[in-house]
C-alpha positions in Angstrom: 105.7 92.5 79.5 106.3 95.4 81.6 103.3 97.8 82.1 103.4 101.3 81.4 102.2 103.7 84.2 101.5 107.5 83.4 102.5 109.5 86.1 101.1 113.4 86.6 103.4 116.3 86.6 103.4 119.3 88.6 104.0 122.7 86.4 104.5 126.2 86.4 105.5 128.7 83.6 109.1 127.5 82.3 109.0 123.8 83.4 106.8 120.3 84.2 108.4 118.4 86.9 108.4 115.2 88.8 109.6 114.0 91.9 112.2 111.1 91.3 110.4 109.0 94.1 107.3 108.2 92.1 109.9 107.2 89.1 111.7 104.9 91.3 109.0 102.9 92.9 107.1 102.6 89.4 110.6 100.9 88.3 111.4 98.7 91.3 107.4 97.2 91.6 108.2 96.1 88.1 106.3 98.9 86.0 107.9 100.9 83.6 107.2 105.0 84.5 105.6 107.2 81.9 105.7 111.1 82.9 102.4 112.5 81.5 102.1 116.7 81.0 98.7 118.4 81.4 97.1 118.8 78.4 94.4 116.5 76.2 94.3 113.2 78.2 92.5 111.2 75.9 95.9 109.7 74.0 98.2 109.4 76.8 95.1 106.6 77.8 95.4 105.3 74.9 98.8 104.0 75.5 99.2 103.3 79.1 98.7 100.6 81.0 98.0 102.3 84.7 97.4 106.2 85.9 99.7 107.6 88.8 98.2 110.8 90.5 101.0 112.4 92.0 101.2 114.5 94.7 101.9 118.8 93.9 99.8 121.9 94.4 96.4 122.2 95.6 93.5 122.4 93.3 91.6 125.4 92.5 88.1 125.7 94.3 86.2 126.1 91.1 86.4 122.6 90.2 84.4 121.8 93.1 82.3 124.7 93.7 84.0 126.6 96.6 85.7 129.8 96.7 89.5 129.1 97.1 91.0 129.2 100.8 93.1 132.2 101.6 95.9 129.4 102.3 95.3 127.0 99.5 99.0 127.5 97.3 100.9 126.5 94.1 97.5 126.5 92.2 97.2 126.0 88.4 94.0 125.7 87.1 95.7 123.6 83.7 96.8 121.4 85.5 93.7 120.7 87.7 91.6 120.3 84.2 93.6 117.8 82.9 94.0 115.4 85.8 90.1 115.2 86.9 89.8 114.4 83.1 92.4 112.1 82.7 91.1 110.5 86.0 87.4 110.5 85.3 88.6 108.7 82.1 90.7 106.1 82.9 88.1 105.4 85.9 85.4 105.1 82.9 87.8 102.4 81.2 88.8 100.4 84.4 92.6 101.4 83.9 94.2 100.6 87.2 94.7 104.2 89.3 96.7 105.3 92.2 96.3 108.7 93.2 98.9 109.9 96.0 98.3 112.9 98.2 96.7 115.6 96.1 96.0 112.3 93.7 93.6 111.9 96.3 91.8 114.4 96.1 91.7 114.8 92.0 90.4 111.4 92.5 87.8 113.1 94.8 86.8 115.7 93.1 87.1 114.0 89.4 84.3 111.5 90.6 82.0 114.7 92.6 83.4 114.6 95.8 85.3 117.7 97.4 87.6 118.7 99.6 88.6 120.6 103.0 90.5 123.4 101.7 93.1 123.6 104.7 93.9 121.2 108.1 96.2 122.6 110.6 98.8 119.8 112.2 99.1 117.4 108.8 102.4 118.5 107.7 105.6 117.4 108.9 108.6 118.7 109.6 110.6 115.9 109.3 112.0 114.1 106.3 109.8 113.1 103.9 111.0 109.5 104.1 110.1 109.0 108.1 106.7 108.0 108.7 105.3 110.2 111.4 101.9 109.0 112.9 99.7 106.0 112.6 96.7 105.8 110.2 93.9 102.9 111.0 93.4 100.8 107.6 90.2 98.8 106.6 88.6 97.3 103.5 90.7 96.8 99.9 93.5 98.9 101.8 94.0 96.8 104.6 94.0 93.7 103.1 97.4 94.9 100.5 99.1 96.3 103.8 98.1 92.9 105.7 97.5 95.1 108.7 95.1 97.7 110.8 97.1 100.0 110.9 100.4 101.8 109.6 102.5 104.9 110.0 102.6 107.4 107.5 104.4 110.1 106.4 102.3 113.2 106.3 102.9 116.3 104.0 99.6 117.7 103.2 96.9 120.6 104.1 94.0 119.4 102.6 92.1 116.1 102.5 89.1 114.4 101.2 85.0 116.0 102.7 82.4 114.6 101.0 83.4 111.4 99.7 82.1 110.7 95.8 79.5 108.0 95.9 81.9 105.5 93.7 84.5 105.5 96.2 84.4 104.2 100.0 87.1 105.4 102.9 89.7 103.0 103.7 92.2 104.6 106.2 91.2 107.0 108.7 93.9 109.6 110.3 93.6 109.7 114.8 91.6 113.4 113.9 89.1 111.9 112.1 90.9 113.2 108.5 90.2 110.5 105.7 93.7 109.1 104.7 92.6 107.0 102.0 90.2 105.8 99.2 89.4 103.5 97.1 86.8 102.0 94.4 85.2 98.3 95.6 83.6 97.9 92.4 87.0 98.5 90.3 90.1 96.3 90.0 92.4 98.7 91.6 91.4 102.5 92.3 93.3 103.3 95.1 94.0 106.8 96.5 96.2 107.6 99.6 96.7 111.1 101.3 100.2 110.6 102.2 103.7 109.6 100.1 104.3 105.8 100.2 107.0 106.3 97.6 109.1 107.9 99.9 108.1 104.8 102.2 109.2 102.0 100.2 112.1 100.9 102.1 109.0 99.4 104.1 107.4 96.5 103.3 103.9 97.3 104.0 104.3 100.5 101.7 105.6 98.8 99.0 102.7 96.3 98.6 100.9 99.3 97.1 103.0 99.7 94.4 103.4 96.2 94.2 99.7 95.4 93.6 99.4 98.4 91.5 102.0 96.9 88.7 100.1 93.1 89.4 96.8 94.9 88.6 98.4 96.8 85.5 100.2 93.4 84.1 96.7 91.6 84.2 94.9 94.1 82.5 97.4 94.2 79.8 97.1 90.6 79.2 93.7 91.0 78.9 
């Protein structure tokens, strides 16, 4: 049986939204993609299988206790609410999550980390498909890449500060920024800070997704 992943929506007034990436590599690792709106989490958990943080706006400072940066942009506080619940949730009942980009940081922040608010030189302007500098991977990350290290697309201006206790750093940008993150003690909590769905032509990229769906599948037949 095919799992069923949720994926996160961006919003705004008239519309939720979804990048057809995310759709595509949920299909082609074998999963079968679930687009989830904001609102109460607790029965979209109820029937999925896996939780997909996808990437969108950046999250209002409240929900970490910091006044919102003068660049921070695309905010929506709804939508903030109903992720770090839905992620705090499926975290609490070892559903398999992969949070991608500002999925990172709701993972963050959802588990009582935070977040720098803006980083200068972390977006591209390239295509989103071209990976444009090398991240150095370690721990859970490194051993699904089979590699140390990896280029990356990069189309963010914020990233992971203080990291929540639960979670340990598993990819490290040549600044210093924190690239990824992930949850030893959980069978797949995995959060990157750039867009491996727009990298799946790749091999190493797709072994995310590809563990991912494995993880899902085995907790389904469970």
């Amino acid at each position: 049986m095919q799992p069923i992943i949720g994926i996160t929506m961006s919003t705004d007034d008239t519309r939720h939204y979804l990048n057809r990436a995310y759709v595509d590599a949920i299909w082609r690792a074998g999963g079968v993609p679930l687009a989830l709106p904001d609102g109460d989490c607790s029965g979209f958990l109820d029937i999925i299988d896996g939780l997909l943080l996808s990437g969108g706006g950046d999250i209002d400072g409240r929900f970490f206790g910091q006044p919102t940066h003068e660049k921070a942009g695309d905010i929506w506080p709804q939508r903030d609410e109903a992720e770090i619940a839905m992620a705090q949730q499926a975290f609490g009942r070892d559903l398999p999550i992969l949070g991608i980009c500002r999925g990172l940081q709701v993972l963050n922040v959802a588990l009582g980390g935070d977040i720098i608010q803006h980083v200068e030189g972390h977006k591209q302007d390239g295509p989103r498909n071209v990976a444009t500098h090398a991240v150095q991977l370690s721990g859970k990350l490194a051993q699904i890449m089979d590699t140390t290290e990896v280029m990356v697309n990069s189309i963010h201006h914020q990233t992971a500060d203080k990291v929540a206790t639960e979670l340990e750093i598993c990819a490290i940008a040549p600044d210093g920024a924190i690239e990824a993150l992930y949850a030893p003690q959980k069978p797949f909590v995995l959060a990157v800070q750039w867009h491996p769905e727009e990298l799946i032509h790749t091999p190493e990229h797709f072994c995310i997704f590809r563990e991912f769906i494995q993880t899902a599948r085995l907790c389904l037949q469970k």
